[in-house]
C-alpha positions in Angstrom: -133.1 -214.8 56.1 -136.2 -212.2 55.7 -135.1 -209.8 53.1 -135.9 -205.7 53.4 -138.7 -205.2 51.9 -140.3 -208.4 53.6 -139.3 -207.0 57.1 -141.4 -203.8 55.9 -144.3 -205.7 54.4 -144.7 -207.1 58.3 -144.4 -203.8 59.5 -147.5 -202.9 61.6 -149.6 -199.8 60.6 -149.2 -198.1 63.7 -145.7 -198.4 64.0 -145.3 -196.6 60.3 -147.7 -194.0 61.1 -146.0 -193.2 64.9 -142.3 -193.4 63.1 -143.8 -190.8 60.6 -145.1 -188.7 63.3 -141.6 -189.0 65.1 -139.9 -188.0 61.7 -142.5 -185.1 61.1 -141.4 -183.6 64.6 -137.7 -184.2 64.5 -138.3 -182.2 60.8 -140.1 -179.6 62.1 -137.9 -177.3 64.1 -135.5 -177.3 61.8 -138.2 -176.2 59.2 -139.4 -173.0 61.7 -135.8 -172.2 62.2 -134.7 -172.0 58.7 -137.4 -169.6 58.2 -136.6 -167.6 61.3 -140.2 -168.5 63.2 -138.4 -170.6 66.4 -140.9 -172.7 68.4 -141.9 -170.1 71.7 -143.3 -171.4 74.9 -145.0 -169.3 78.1 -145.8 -170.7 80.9 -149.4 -170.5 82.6 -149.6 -171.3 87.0 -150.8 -170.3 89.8 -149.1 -166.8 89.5 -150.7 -166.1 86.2 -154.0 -166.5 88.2 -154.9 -170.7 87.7 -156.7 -171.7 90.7 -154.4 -174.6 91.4 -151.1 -176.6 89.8 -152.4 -179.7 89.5 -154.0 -180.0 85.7 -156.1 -183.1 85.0 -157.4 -182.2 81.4 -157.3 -179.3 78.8 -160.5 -178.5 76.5 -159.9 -175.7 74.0 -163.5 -174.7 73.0 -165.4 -173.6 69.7 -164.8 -170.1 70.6 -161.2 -170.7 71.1 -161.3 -170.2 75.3 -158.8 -172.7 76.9 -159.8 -174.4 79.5 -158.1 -176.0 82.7 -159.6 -178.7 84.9 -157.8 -178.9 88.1 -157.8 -180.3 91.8 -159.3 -177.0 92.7 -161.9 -175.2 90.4 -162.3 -175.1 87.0 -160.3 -172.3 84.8 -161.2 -170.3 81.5 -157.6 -168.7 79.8 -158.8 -166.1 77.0 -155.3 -165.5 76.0 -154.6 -162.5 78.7 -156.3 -163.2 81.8 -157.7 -166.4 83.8 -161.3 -167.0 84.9 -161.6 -169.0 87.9 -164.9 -171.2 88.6 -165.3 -172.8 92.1 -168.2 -174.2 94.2 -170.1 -171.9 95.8 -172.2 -173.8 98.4 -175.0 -170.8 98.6 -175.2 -170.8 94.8 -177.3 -174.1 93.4 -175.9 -172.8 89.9 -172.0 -173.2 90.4 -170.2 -176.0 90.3 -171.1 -179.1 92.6 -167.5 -179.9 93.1 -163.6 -178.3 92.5 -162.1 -181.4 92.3 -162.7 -181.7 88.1 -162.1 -185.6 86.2 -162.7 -184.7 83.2 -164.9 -182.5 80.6 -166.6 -182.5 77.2 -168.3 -180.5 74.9 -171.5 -180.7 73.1 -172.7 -179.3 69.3 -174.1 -176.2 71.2 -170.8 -174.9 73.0 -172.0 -175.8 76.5 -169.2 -178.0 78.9 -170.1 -181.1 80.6 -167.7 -181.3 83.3 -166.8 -184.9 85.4 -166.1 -183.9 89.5 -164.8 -186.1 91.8 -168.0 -185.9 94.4 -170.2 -183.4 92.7 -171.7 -185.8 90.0 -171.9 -183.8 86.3 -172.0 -180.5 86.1 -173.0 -178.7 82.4 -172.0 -175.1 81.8 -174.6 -173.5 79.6 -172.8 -171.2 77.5 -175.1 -168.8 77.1 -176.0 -167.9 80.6 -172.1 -168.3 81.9 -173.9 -171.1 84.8 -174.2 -174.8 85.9 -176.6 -177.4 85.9 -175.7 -180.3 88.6 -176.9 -183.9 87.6 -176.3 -186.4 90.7 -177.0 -189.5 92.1 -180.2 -189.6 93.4 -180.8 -193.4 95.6 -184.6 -192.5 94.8 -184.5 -191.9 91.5 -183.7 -194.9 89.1 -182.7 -192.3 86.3 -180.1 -190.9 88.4 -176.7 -190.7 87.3 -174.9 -194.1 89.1 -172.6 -192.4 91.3 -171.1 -189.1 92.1 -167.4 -189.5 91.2 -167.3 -189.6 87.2 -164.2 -189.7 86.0 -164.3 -189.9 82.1 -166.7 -188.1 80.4 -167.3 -187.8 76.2 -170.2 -186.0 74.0 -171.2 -187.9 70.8 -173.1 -186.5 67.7 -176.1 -188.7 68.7 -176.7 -186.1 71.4 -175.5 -188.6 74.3 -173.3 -187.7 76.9 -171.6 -190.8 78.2 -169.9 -190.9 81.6 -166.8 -193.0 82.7 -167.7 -193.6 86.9 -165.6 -194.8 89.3 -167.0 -198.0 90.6 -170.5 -197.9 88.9 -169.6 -198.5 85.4 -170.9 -196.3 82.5 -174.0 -194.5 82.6 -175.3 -191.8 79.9 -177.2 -188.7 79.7 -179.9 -188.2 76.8 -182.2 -185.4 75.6 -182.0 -182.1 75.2 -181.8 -181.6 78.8 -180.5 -184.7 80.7 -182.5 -187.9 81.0 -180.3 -190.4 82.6 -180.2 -193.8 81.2 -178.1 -196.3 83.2 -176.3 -198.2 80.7 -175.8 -201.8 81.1 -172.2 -202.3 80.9 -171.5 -202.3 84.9 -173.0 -205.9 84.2 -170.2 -207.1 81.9 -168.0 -205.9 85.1 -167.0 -202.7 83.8 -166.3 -200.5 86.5 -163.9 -198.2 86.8 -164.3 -196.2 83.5 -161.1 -193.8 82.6 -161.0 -191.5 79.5 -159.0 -194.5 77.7 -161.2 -197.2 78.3 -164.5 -194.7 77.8 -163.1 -194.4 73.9 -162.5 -197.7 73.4 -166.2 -198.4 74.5 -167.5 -196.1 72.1 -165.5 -197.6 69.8 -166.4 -200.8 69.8 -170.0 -199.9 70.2 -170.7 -200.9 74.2 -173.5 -199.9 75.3 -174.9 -198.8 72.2 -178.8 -199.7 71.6 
């Protein structure tokens, strides 16, 4: 029979490390309450002015601005009041689509933003704007497709994008240059935030 301390020895490290997180916040209540600072929770919907219910990701940015990707627009949350961003069909500087995937953000505070239908769309910061990057059939350093649906900034500069049937593609340079990456041709396709990390990860697509 396996004694104790064998049993442990086999224990996998990600099993210790997610009971110690389990302990931590079984611990922690009991820690705020015992020095009378109870856990407090608001609630933040279409009534306190978010363009639509449905959530698909949360970025909180450098300058601490929370900010909402939904089914319908993108939202900024300052702490008091919500700032809603929507397409704007007259406006080549707004968003290309409301539908948002996913978002990122690079070393200069600016948002790279993954729409279902609009391509990529990169708020600049400094001028409160968009950019649009889209698939172009004519143009070989387009982005692959239109619906990207993970989307990560890494410290090389690169912005890597999860599609939905085209693989991975990313954007390079200060601006954008596209390079098409050559994962699609392992048979990697659908690319979700999960699978886009794990990529990175293990160095796919990496020159």
């Amino acid at each position: 029979m396996m004694d104790r301390q064998s049993k442990g020895a086999l224990m996998h490290p990600l099993v210790k490390q997610a009971l110690a997180v389990f302990v931590l916040l079984l611990s922690t209540p009991l820690a705020l309450a015992e020095v009378g600072n109870p856990m407090r929770f608001g609630h933040l919907g279409m009534g306190e002015g978010l363009s639509q219910s449905t959530v698909n990701v949360m970025h909180q940015d450098q300058t601490g601005f929370l900010w909402f990707g939904t089914e319908n627009g993108l939202n900024r949350y300052d702490g008091n009041r919500v700032h809603q961003y929507k397409r704007d069909p007259s406006n080549i500087n707004s968003l290309g689509a409301d539908f948002i995937w996913d978002m990122t953000e690079d070393a200069h505070g600016n948002l790279w933003i993954g729409t279902n239908g609009g391509g990529v769309a990169r708020w600049n910061a400094t001028t409160d704007n968009f950019t649009s990057y889209r698939h172009n059939p004519a143009d070989s350093n387009s982005i692959s497709m239109d619906i990207v649906r993970a989307i990560k900034y890494t410290t090389d500069g690169s912005v890597w994008l999860g599609t939905n049937g085209a693989g991975l593609d990313r954007l390079t340079g200060r601006v954008a240059i596209v390079v098409p990456d050559a994962t699609r041709a392992a048979g990697v396709n659908l690319v979700l935030p999960i699978l886009l990390e794990r990529l990175l990860a293990a160095g796919m697509g990496q020159d």
